[in-house]
N, C-alpha and C positions, 0 to 999 in steps of 0.2 A: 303790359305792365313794364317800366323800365325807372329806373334808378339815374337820376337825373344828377349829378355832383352832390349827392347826399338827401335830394329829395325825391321820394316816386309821386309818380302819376300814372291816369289811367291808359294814355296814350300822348302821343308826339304834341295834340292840339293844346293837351291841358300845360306844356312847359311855356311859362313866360316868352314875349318874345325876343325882348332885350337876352336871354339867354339863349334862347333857341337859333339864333343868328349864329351864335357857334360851330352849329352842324352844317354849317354852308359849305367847310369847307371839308377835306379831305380829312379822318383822323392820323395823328401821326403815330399812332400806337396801338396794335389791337392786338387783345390776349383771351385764349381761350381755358377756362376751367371745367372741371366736373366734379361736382357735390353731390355728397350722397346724407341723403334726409336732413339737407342744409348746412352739411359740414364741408367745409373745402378740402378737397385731396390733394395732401403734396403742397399745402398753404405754403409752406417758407421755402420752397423752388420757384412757386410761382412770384413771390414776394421779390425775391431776390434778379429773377427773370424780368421780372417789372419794371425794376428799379434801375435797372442797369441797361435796356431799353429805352429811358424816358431820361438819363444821365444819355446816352449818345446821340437825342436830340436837342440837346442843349434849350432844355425847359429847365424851367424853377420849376422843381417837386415843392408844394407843400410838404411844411414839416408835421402836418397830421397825418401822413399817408404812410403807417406803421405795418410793423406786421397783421395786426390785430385788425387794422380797419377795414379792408376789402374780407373780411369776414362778419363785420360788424354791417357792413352795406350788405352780401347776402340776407344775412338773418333780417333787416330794415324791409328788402324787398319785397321776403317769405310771407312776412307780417303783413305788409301791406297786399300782399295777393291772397293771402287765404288758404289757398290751394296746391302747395308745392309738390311735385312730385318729386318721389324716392328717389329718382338720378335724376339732377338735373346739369346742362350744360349751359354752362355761362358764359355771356360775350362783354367783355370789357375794353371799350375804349375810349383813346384819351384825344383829346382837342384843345389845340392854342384857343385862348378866350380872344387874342389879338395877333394879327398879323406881326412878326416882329421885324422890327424898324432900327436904325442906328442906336439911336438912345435907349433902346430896351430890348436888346435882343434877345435875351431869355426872360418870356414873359411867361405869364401864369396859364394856367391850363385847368380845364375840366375834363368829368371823364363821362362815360354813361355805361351804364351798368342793364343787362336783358338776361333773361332766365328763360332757358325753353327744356323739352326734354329729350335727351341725350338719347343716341339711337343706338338701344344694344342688339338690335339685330344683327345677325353675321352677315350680312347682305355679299353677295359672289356676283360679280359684275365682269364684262369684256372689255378689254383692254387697248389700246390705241399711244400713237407717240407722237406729238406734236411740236414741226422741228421747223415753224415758219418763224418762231424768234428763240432767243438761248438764256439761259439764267447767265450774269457773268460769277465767274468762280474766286469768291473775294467774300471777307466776312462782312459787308455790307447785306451782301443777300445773304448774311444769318439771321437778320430780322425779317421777320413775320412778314412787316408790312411791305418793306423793298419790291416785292415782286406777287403782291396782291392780284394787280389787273393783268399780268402775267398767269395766273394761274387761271383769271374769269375767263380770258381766253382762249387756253387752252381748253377750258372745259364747253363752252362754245365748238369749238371743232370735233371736241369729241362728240358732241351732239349733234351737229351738221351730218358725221358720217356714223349716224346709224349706233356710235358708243357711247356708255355713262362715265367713262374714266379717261385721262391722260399723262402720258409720262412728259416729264419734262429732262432737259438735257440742257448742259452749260456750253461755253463756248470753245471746249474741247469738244464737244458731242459727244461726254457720255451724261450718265444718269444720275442726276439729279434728285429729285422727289418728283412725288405729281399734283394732281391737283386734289388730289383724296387724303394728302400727307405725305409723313414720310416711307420710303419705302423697304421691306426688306422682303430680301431672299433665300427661302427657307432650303436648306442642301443636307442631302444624306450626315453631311460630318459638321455641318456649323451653318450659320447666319451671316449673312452679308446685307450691311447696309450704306449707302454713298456717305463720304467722310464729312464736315462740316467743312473744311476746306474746298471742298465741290460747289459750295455756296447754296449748302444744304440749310431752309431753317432752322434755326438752333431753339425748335418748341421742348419744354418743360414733359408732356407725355411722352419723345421721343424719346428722352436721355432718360426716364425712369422706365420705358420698356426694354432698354438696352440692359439697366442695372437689374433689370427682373431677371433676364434671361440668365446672364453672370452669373449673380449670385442665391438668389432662387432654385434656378432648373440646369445651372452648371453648364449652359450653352456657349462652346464659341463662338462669341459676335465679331466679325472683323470691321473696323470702321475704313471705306479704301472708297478707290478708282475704279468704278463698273461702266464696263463696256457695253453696246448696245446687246451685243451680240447673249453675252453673260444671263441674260433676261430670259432666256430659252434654255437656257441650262438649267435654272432652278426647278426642284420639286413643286416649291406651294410660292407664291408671293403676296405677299401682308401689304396691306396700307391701313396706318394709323394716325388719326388726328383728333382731336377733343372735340371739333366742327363736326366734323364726319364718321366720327365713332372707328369701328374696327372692317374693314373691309378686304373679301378674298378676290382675288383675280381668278375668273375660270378660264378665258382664253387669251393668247395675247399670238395675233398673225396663225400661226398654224397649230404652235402650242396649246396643248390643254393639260391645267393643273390641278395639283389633288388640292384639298385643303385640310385632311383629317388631324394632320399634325397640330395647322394653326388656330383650327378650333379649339384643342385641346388648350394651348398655350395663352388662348386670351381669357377663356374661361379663370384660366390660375391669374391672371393680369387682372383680372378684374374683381377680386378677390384680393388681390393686392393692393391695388388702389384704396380699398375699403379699409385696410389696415391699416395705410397713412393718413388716417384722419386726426 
């Protein structure tokens, strides 16, 4: 089921084709959400996260694409599926309708819109660093999309060698995020996470599990420069992304991590999320 520029259908075949030519190309925009019993969490972060994305690819937004709408396409979808489940995770992205050319270089755009459901299993995975290419550390790679096939490949090697995860590393070679999100480093006295300056994505669930930890559970979050080495010195390490839900690292090279802590911690995140509906 997929939400096509404001109309669903039952699959890819049933979109016209004069529109369907749109997905030829690469999207320049992709954004992930999570709804709970079809309400969006953190609507006007994600909103705002959207918009200012789709502003630095120099597209013409419609001026229908309000707060209110990418809730309005949810609820269209729901309808049209019958069946939504209690959590679900949404993938939204956006597509130039037309190559753009002198005469029109901000040209119009569609989006497509997919519902699936959100994995709240704590799933504890082993760990791997994949250092055959480097994020560059510039707020270009704060966007999502910048370094998509970057992260396919890394998850590729991590699968070649035997692992489900990988870290990625900038052109200083330190850390990055991975391929699973963003990363943190759970330590006896505080939380560490690589800075958005490291050319960390700058996703919408990162920056409201930082403000959970603050202001909720009174943890210090440091936003810095982690070194490879810094990765074996943590207690527990967390990966979170709206794609890939909540994930614990159990070994990473010789290390092995507890997670008691970060279970507890997403448990209340997740709980929280429910509360910014």
């Amino acid at each position: 089921m997929i939400n096509f520029d404001g109309k669903c259908f039952s699959s890819y075949k049933s979109v016209p084709e004069e529109s369907l030519s749109c997905l030829n190309s690469l999207p320049i925009h992709t954004h992930h959400l999570i709804a709970f019993d079809g309400e969006i969490s953190l609507l006007e972060a994600h909103y705002f996260s959207v918009m200012a994305a789709l502003r630095r690819f120099r597209v013409e937004i419609p001026m229908h694409y309000t707060l209110d709408f990418f809730q309005e396409q949810t609820d269209l979808l729901n309808d049209f599926n019958k069946n939504p489940t209690d959590v679900q995770q949404l993938s939204l992205k956006f597509y130039r309708k037309k190559r753009p050319i002198k005469e029109a270089v901000e040209g119009s755009i569609c989006f497509l819109m997919q519902a699936g459901l959100f994995p709240l299993e704590n799933k504890t995975l082993d760990l791997t660093l994949y250092k055959d290419h480097y994020i560059f550390a510039n707020d270009y790679s704060n966007l999502f999309q910048t370094n998509t096939s970057l992260r396919e490949l890394g998850q590729v090697f991590a699968y070649e060698n035997g692992f489900e995860v990988a870290l990625l590393l900038n052109n200083h070679k330190r850390l990055v995020e991975s391929t699973h999100g963003a990363v943190f480093l759970i330590q006896h006295d505080g939380i560490q996470t690589p800075a958005l300056s490291e050319g960390t994505a700058n996703t919408v669930i990162r920056n409201a599990f930082i403000q959970f930890l603050i202001k909720e559970c009174e943890v210090q979050v440091v936003e810095t420069e982690i070194a490879v080495f810094s990765i074996q010195q943590a207690q527990e390490v967390l990966l979170i992304s709206s794609a890939y839900g909540f994930t614990h690292i159990g070994q990473f090279r010789k290390k092995k991590y507890e997670k008691e802590r970060s279970v507890s911690l997403l448990f209340q995140f997740l709980n929280y999320l429910k509360n910014q509906l």
